[in-house]
ZAMARGU-4260 file (C-alpha; in steps of 0.2 Angstrom, whole numbers, plus 5000, padded with zeros to 4 digits):
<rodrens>
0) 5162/4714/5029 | 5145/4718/5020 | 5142/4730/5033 | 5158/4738/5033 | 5157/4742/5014
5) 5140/4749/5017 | 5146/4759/5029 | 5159/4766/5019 | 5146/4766/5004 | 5136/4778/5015
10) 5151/4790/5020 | 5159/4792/5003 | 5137/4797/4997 | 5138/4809/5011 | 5154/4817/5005
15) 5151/4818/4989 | 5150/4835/4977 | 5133/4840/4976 | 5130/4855/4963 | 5113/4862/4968
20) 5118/4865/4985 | 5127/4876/4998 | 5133/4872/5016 | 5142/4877/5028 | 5156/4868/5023
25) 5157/4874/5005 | 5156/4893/5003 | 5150/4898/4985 | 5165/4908/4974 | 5168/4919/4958
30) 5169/4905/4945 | 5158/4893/4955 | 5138/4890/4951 | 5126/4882/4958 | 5116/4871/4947
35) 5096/4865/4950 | 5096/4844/4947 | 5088/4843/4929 | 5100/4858/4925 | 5085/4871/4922
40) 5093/4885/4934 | 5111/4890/4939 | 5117/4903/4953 | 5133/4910/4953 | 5141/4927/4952
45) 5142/4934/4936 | 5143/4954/4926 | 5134/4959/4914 | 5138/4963/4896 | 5149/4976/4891
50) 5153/4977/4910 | 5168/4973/4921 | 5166/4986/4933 | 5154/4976/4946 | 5147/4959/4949
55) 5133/4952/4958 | 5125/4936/4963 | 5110/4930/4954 | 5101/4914/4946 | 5100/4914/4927
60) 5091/4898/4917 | 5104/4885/4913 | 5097/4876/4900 | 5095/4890/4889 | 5108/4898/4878
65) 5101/4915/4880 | 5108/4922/4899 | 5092/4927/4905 | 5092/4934/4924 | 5077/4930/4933
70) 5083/4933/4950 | 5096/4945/4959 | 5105/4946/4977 | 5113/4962/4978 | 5106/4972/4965
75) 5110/4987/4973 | 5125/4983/4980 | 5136/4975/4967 | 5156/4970/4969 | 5169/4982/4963
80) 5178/4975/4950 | 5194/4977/4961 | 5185/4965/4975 | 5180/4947/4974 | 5165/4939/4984
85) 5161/4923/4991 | 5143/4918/4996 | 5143/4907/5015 | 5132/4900/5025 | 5134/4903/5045
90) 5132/4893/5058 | 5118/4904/5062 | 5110/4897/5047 | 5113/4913/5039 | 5117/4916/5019
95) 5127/4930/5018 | 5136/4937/5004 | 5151/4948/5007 | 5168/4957/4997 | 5187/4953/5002
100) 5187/4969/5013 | 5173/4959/5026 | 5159/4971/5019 | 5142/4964/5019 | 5131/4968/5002
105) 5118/4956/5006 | 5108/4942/5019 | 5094/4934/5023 | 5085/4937/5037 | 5078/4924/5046
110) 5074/4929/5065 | 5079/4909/5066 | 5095/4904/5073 | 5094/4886/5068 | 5115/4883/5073
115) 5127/4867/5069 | 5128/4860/5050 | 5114/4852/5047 | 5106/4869/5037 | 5109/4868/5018
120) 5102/4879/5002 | 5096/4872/4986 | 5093/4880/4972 | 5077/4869/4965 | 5071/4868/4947
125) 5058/4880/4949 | 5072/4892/4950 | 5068/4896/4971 | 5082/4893/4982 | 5076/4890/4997
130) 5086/4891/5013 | 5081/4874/5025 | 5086/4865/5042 | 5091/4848/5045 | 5074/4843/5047
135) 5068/4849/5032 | 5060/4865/5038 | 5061/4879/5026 | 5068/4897/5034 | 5068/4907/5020
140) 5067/4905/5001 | 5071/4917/4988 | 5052/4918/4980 | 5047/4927/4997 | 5060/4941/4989
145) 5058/4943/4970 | 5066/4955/4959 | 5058/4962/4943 | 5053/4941/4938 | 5037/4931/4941
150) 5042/4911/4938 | 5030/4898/4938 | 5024/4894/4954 | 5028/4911/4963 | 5013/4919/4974
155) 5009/4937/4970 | 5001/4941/4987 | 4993/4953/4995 | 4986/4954/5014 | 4970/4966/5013
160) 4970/4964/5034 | 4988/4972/5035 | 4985/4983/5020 | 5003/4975/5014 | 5008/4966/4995
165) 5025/4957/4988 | 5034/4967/4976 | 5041/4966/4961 | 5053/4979/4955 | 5059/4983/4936
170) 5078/4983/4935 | 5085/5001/4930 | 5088/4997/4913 | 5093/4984/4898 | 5110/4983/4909
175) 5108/4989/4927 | 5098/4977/4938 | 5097/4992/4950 | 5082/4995/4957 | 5071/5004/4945
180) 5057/5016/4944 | 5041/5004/4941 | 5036/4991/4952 | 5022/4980/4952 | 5009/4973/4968
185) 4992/4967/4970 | 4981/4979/4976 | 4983/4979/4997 | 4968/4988/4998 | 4957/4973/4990
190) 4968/4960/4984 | 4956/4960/4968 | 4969/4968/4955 | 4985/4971/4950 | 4994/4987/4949
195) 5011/4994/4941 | 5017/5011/4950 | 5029/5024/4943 | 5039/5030/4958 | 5023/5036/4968
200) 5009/5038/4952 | 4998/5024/4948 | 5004/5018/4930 | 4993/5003/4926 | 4980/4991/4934
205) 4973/4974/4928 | 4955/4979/4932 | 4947/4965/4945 | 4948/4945/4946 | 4932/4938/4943
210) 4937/4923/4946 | 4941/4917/4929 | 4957/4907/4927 | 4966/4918/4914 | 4976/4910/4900
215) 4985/4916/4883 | 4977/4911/4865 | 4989/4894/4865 | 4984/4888/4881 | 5002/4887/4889
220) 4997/4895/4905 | 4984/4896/4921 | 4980/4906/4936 | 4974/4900/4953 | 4966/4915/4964
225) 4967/4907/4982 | 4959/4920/4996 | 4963/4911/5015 | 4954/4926/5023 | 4969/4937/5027
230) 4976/4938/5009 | 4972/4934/4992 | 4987/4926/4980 | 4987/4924/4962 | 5001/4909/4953
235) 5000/4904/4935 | 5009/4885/4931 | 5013/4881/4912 | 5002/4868/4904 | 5019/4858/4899
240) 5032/4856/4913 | 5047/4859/4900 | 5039/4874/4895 | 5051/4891/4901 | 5042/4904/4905
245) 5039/4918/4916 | 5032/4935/4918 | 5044/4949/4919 | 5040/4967/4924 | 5053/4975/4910
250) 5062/4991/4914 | 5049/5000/4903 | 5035/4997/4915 | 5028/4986/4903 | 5022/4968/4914
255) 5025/4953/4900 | 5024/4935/4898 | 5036/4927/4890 | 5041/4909/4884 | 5054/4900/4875
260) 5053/4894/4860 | 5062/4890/4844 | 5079/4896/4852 | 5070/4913/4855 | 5060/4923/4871
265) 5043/4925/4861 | 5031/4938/4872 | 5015/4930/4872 | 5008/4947/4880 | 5015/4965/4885
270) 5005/4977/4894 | 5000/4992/4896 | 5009/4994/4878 | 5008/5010/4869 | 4990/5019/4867
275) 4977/5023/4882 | 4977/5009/4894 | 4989/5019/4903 | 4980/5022/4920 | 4967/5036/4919
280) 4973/5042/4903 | 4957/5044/4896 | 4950/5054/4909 | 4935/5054/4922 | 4920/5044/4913
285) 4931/5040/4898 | 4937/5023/4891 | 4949/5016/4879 | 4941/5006/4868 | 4952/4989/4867
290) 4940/4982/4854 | 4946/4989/4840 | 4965/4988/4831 | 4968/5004/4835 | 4965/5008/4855
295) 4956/5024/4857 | 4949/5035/4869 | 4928/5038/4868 | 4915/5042/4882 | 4902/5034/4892
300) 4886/5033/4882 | 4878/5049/4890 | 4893/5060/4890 | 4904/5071/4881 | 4924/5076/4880
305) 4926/5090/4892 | 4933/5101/4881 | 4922/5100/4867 | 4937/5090/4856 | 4936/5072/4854
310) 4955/5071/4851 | 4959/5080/4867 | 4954/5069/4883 | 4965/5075/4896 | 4950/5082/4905
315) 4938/5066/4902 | 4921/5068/4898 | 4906/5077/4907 | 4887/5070/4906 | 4874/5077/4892
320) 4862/5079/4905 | 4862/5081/4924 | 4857/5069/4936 | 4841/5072/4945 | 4842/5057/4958
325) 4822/5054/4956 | 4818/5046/4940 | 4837/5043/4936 | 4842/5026/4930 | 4855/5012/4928
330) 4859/5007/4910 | 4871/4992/4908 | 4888/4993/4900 | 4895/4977/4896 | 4912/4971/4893
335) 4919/4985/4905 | 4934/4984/4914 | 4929/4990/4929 | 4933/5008/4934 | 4946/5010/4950
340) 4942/5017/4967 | 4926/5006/4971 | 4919/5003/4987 | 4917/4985/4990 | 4902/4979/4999
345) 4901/4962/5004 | 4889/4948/5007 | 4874/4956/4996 | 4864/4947/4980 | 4862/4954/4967
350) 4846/4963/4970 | 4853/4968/4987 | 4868/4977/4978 | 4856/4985/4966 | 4843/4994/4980
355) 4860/4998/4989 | 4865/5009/4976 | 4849/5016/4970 | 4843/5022/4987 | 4857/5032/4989
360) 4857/5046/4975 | 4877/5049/4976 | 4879/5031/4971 | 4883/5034/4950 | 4887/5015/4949
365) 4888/4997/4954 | 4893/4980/4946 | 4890/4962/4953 | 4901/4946/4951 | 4902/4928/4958
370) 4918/4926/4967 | 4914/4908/4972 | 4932/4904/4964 | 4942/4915/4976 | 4935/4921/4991
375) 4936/4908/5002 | 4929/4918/5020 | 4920/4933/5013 | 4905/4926/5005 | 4904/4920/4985
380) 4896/4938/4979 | 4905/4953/4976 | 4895/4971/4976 | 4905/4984/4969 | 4900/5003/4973
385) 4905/5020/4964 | 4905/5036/4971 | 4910/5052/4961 | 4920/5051/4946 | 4924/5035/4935
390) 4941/5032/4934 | 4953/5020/4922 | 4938/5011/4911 | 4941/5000/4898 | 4932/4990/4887
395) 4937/4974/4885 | 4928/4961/4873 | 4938/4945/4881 | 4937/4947/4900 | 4927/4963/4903
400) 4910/4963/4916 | 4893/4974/4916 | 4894/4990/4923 | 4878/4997/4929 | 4878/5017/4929
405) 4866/5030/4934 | 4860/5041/4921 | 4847/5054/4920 | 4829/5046/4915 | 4821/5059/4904
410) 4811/5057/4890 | 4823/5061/4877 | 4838/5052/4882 | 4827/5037/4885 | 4821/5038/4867
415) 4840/5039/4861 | 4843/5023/4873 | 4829/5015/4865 | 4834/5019/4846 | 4853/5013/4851
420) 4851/4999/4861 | 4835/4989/4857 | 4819/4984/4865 | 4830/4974/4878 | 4837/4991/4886
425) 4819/4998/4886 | 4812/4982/4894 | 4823/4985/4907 | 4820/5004/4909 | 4801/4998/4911
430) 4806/4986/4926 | 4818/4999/4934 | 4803/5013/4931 | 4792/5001/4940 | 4804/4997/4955
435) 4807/5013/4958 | 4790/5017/4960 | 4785/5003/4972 | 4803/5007/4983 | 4795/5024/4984
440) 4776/5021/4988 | 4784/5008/5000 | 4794/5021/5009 | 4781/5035/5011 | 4769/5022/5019
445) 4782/5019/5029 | 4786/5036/5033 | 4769/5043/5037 | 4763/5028/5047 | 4780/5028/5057
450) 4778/5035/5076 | 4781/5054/5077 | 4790/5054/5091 | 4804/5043/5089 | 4808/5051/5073
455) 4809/5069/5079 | 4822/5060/5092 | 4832/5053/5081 | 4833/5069/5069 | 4839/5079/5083
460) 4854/5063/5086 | 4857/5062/5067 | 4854/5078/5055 | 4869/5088/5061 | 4881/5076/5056
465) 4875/5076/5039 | 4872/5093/5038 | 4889/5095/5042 | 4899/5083/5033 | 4887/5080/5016
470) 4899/5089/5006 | 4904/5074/4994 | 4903/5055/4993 | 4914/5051/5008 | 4897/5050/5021
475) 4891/5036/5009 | 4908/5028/5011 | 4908/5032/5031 | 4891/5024/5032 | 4900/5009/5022
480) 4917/5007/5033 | 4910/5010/5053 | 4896/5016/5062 | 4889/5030/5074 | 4890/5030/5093
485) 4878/5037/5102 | 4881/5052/5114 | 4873/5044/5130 | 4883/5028/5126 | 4900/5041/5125
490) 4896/5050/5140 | 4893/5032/5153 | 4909/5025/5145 | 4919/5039/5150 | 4911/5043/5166
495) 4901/5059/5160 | 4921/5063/5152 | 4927/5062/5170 | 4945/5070/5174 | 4950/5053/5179
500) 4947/5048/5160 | 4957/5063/5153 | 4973/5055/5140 | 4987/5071/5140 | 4978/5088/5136
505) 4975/5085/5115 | 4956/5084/5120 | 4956/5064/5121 | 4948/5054/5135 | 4946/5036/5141
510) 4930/5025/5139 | 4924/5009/5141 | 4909/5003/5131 | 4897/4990/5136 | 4904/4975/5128
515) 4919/4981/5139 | 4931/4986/5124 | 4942/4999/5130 | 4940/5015/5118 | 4949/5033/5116
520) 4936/5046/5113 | 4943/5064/5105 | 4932/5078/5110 | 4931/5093/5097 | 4931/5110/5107
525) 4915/5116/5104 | 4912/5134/5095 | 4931/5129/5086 | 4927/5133/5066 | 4946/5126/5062
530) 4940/5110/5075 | 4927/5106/5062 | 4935/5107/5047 | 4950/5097/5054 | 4934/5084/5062
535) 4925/5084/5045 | 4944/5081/5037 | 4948/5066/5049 | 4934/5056/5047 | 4931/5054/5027
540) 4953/5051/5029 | 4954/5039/5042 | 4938/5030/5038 | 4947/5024/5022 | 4962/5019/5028
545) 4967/5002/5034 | 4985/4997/5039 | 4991/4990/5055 | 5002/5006/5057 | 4989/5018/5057
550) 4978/5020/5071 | 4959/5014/5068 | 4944/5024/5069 | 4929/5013/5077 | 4916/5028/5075
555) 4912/5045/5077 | 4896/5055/5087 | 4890/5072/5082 | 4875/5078/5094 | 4871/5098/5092
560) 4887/5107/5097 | 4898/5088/5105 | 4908/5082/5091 | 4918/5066/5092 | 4927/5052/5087
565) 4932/5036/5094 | 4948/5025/5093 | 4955/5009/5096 | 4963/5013/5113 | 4983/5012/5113
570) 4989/5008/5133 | 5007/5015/5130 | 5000/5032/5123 | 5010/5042/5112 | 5030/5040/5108
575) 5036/5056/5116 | 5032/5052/5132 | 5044/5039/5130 | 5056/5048/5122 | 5057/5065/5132
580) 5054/5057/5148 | 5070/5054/5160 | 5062/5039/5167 | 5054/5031/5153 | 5065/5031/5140
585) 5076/5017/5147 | 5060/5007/5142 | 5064/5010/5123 | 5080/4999/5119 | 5087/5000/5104
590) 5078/4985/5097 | 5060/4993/5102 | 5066/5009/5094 | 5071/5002/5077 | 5054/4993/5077
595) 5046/5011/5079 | 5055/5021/5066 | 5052/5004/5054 | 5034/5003/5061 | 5031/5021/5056
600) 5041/5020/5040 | 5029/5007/5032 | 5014/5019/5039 | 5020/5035/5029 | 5024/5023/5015
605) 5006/5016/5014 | 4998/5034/5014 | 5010/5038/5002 | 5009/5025/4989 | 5000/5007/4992
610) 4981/5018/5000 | 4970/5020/4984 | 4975/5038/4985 | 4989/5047/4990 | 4987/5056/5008
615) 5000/5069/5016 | 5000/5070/5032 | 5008/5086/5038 | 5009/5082/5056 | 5021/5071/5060
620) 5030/5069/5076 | 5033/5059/5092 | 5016/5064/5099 | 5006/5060/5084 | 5013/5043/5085
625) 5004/5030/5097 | 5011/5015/5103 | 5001/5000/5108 | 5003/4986/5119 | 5016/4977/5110
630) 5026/4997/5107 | 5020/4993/5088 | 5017/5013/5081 | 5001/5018/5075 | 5001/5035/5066
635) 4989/5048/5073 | 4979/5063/5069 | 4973/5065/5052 | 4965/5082/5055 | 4980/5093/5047
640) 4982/5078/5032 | 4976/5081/5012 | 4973/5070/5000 | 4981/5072/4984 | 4971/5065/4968
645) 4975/5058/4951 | 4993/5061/4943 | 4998/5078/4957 | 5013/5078/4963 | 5013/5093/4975
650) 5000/5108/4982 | 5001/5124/4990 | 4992/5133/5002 | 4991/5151/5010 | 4989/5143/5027
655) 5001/5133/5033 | 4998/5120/5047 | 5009/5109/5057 | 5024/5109/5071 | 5040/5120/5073
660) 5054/5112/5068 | 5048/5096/5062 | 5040/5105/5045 | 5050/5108/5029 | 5058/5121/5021
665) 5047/5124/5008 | 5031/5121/5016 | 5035/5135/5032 | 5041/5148/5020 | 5031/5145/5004
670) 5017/5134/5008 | 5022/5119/4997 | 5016/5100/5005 | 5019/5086/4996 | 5026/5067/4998
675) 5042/5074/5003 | 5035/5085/5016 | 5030/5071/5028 | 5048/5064/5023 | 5057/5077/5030
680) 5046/5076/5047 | 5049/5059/5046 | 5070/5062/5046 | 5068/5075/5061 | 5058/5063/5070
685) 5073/5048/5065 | 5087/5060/5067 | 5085/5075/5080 | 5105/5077/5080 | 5119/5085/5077
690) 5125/5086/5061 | 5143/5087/5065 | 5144/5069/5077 | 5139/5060/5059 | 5150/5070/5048
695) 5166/5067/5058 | 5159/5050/5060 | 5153/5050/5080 | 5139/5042/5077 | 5141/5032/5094
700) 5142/5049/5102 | 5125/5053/5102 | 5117/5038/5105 | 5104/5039/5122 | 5114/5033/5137
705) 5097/5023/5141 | 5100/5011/5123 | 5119/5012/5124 | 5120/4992/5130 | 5106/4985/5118
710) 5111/4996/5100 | 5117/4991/5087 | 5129/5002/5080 | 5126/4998/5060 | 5107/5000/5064
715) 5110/5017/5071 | 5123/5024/5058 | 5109/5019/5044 | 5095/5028/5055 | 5107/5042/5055
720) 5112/5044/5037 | 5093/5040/5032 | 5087/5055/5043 | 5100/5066/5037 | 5093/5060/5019
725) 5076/5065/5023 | 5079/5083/5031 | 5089/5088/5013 | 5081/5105/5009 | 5078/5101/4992
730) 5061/5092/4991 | 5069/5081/4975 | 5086/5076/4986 | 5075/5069/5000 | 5073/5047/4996
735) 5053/5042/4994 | 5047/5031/5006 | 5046/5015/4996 | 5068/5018/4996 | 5068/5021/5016
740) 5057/5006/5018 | 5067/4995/5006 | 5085/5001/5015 | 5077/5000/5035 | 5073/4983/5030
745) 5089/4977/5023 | 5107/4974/5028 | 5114/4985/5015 | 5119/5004/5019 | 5112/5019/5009
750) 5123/5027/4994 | 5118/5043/4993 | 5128/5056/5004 | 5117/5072/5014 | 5122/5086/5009
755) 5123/5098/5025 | 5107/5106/5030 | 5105/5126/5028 | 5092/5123/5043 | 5092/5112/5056
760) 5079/5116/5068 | 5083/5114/5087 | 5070/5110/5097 | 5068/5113/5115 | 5065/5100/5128
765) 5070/5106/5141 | 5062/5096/5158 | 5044/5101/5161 | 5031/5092/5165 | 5020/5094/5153
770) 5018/5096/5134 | 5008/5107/5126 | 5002/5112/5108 | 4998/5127/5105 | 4993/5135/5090
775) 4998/5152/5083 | 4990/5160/5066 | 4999/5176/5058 | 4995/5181/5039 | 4987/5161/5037
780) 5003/5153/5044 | 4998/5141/5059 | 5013/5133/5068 | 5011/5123/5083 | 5025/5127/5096
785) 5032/5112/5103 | 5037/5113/5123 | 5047/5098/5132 | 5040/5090/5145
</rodrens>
């Protein structure tokens, strides 16, 4: 008897209402919510104010008479107000949230097919809700896909290996939780900041970690900086686990903390706020001045506003006195935030990070830190390194750090040092005077006892590369990011560039080195004045960039007249092979080719937004696309790209490079590349169909015969109407990367409509053998005519 009451005690416990979960037996519906056990979250459908027209399904504090949204499902895909919804869970340990018509506005996606009933979501007090199997394994959770809201225990992380970052994204506004214009990341370069984008322009950044746990005047919150050698995350926690806080990223680009009190959000900070912290809006080599109650923008000590105005800084600020390189020297600027664009050198003491600097006379500043709190794998020191100008100071009385920067040493200036700044700075000019000195008498001893001979050799291995490319700071940053091969080492790898090593005919060969790495080695045609600029143009681009679909440079060799560069080497070579090959295209199913154009979507979207600066390509197509073992894309050939500084939106140019048929509009007939330039070879090289099979909605008729039993047809309708999107002829119709990203990677279906292209351009593949590219220049217009194979 016992046992049967326990048994029946056990049954009626397992069948029993429980409010903070979903199953697969219970489906969530309009007018149900989900609520977290001590009742501090709820999730449910719901509309906003002074608005019936859509809903959507989102998680809002319970507890709190204020509705206050922190996190949304189908923000831009909401439910017509003539529809209802329900939120399921599949057997395939799926949620999926869908209207009465079947249509699917939003779903996780798990790449795990769990199956049965034992999968559940719960929506915990931290406001997560996670998605787990019946062993407790958690599949996905909704922190891993934030909206515009940071809640306590949240990772802000950003993998500087893969050059990727979690976003947050503003809504659109007060009453639209569409997605917005600003979002925030950590820096994917570094992982050592935080940055705030406006569409594609940097708005604000935090200015580095030091390592320091950062809290607000009252002491409710902390950080944690955590680095596991592959990325860096940053959480903040609340002092008082009833505390309600969290950081939102507002619709008005503005990043705030906020916390609950007396019935009320109080916003214990909000930046950037109003004045110059604004990214780079005082200028090169000016800061805003946060140390006073009125933010201001001044110069550098040792410079002056551009313009001659100090209530203009649009221009920044120039130096009083030119650098000399020999007798210049470092003064130290404390309380700085640091300037942006820095070259991180690791593993160096502090006197290490000094001479590094000092040697090198393009070096204009360098700061130090002890990271022993964060990094985890890279050494406890930090060694920062300018290089040109100085971009988005400020100075900071709370958390800011010395900056050390290189200024000219005369007499006079150091007498106005010495009058401003104390015997301390001229005690410190007296050591650097006397360092200096010894570094030199130690190098010319070295110099005049060294052997002539080797010297001589290695001038004759060395000087024409920098006589070549010393045009700006990127051979210091070169010198920084990967080293020169030697031709002798070149030529026994490739077998003296043997015909049996030739890759296609764009001037690349095969090579093996002796540690038995396999390498691609491109060959600059000698006597070629274009080759070199496009050479010199490659290697300061793609030794800066660092993302898993871009293909890495490993080093570069310039001996007299041989000029050359050498790459990871890519087995499955380029994508058109594949793709105008009879043979070879029944290798790309419709899986692999989804992972390509996604693959080369997030490339374009890094050189377009998350590198430190904004890069165009201006090449892109299926031969400048290389696939590696895997058939990941690499993007190629960054001897046509430009880089595009500050706040510039587009260029123009009198000589227009690139490929028939995959260039835009605007750029073939008036010389005008920006962002969406690359976006509309990026839709040519999606799309390359017929506009009349989408419009009268064939989309299954064009599919390749070679994918027609692995594709899937919502997949390739999306791929179609984003192509079509991205070949618009107007420049400002096309979607940025960051949408075509956002959409590839998502279950929901573009809203805009193409409008019909004026200009399609048909390109001929008709069945050679071979490709070739072959350039033709009339009146400063270079097109490269594309021939099938």
């Amino acid at each position: 008897m016992t046992l049967l009451l326990l048994f029946i005690l056990l049954v009626s416990i397992c069948f029993c209402k429980s409010d903070d979960r979903l199953t697969h037996a219970k489906p969530l519906l309009p007018g149900d919510k989900l609520v977290s056990n001590n009742g501090v979250f709820a999730l449910g459908f719901f509309s906003l104010e002074n608005s019936t027209a859509d809903s959507y399904v989102g998680i809002w504090y319970h507890d709190i008479p204020e509705r206050t949204y922190v996190w949304v499902a189908n923000r831009d895909n909401p439910i017509s107000s003539s529809l209802s919804g329900k939120l399921v869970l599949t057997n395939s340990s799926d949620l999926v949230l869908s209207d009465s018509k079947g249509r699917i506005l939003w779903m996780t996606a798990n790449n795990v097919t769990i199956g049965g009933d034992g999968a559940v979501a719960l929506l915990l007090d931290t406001g997560n809700f996670i998605l787990q199997s019946r062993n407790f394994t958690q599949i996905c959770q909704s922190f891993d896909h934030p909206t515009d809201t940071m809640l306590p225990g949240f990772k802000l992380w950003a993998n500087y290996k893969a050059h990727t970052a979690v976003r947050i994204v503003a809504w659109k506004g007060p009453q639209d939780p569409s997605t917005g214009k600003f979002f925030l990341s950590g820096d994917p370069s570094t992982g050592l900041q935080i940055l705030i984008w406006r569409e594609t322009s940097l708005y604000w950044r935090t200015g580095l970690w030091h390592g320091a746990s950062a809290s607000d005047n009252n002491g409710y919150t902390w950080s944690q900086i955590v680095d596991d050698g592959e990325e860096i995350y940053l959480t903040y926690n609340t002092n008082n686990n009833s505390d309600r806080s969290h950081l939102k990223l507002d619709y008005t680009g503005d990043m705030m903390l906020r916390i609950w009190i007396n019935l009320s959000w109080v916003v214990l900070f909000k930046l950037p706020g109003k004045g110059c912290r604004h990214y780079g809006s005082c200028g090169p080599f000016g800061y805003c001045d946060s140390t006073v109650s009125t933010l201001k923008c001044k110069c550098l000590d040792g410079f002056e506003p551009a313009d001659g105005s100090s209530d203009n800084f649009s221009t920044g600020c120039v130096r009083k006195e030119a650098l000399r390189c020999s007798g210049d020297l470092f003064f130290t600027f404390p309380r700085m935030k640091l300037p942006d664009k820095f070259v991180y050198v690791r593993n160096k003491s502090f006197e290490e990070c000094t001479a590094e600097c000092d040697r090198n006379c393009s070096c204009i500043a360098y700061a130090y830190a002890n990271l022993s709190s964060i990094l985890a794998t890279s050494g406890p020191s930090r060694c920062l390194i300018w290089i040109g100008e100085l971009v988005d100071l400020e100075k900071d009385s709370v958390i800011g750090e010395n900056m050390y920067l290189r200024l000219a040493g005369s007499p006079g200036y150091v007498s106005a040092v010495k009058n401003k700044s104390g015997v301390g700075v001229v005690l410190k000019i007296v050591i650097s005077v006397i360092s200096f000195l010894l570094i030199v008498s130690c190098i010319y001893l070295v110099v005049i006892c060294k052997p002539r001979g080797r010297t001589r050799n290695k001038e004759t291995l060395r000087r024409p590369e920098l006589g070549h490319l010393r045009t700006s700071q990127e051979v210091w940053d070169q010198m920084l990011e990967f080293r020169s091969i030697r031709l002798e080492d070149i030529s026994a790898a490739t077998n003296n560039f043997h015909d049996s090593n030739i890759l296609g005919k764009g001037g690349f060969g095969k090579g093996t080195l002796e540690q038995g790495k396999e390498v691609a080695v491109k060959r600059l045609s000698q006597g070629s004045e274009q080759g070199i600029e496009h050479f010199r143009n490659e290697v300061v681009l793609i030794a800066k960039l660092q993302h898993k679909n871009l293909v890495r440079l490993l080093g570069c060799c310039i001996h007299e007249d041989e000029k050359l560069l050498i790459y990871e080497y890519l087995p499955n070579k380029s994508l058109d092979k594949f793709l105008f090959d009879t043979e070879r295209k029944s290798m790309l199913d419709w899986p692999r080719r989804f992972s390509i154009i996604k693959g080369v979507a997030r490339g374009l979207l890094y050189l377009h937004q998350d590198s430190r600066t904004t890069i165009i390509h201006r090449d892109l197509k299926p031969s400048n696309i290389l696939l590696d073992a895997e058939m990941n894309p690499k993007i190629s050939d960054f001897g046509m790209a430009r880089i595009f500084g500050g706040n510039d939106q587009q260029e123009s140019t009198k000589r227009v490079v690139g490929t028939y048929g995959y260039m835009s509009p605007e750029y073939a007939m008036e010389g005008i590349f920006s962002v969406k330039s690359d976006i509309y070879s990026f839709g040519i090289l999606v799309l390359e169909i017929a506009w009349n099979l989408w419009a009268e909605g064939k989309a299954r008729d064009f599919v390749d015969a070679s994918v027609t039993e692995s594709y899937s047809l919502d997949e390739v309708s999306k791929c179609i109407h984003i192509g079509l999107l991205c070949v618009q002829d107007s420049s400002s119709a096309r979607p940025l990367m960051s949408s075509v990203v956002s959409i590839l990677d998502s279950e929901a279906m573009p809203r805009a409509l193409p409008k019909q292209p004026m200009y399609f351009a048909q390109i001929n593949r008709e069945t050679e053998e071979a490709r070739e590219d072959v350039e033709h220049s009339v009146n400063g217009l270079s097109l490269t005519a594309v021939k099938g194979r």
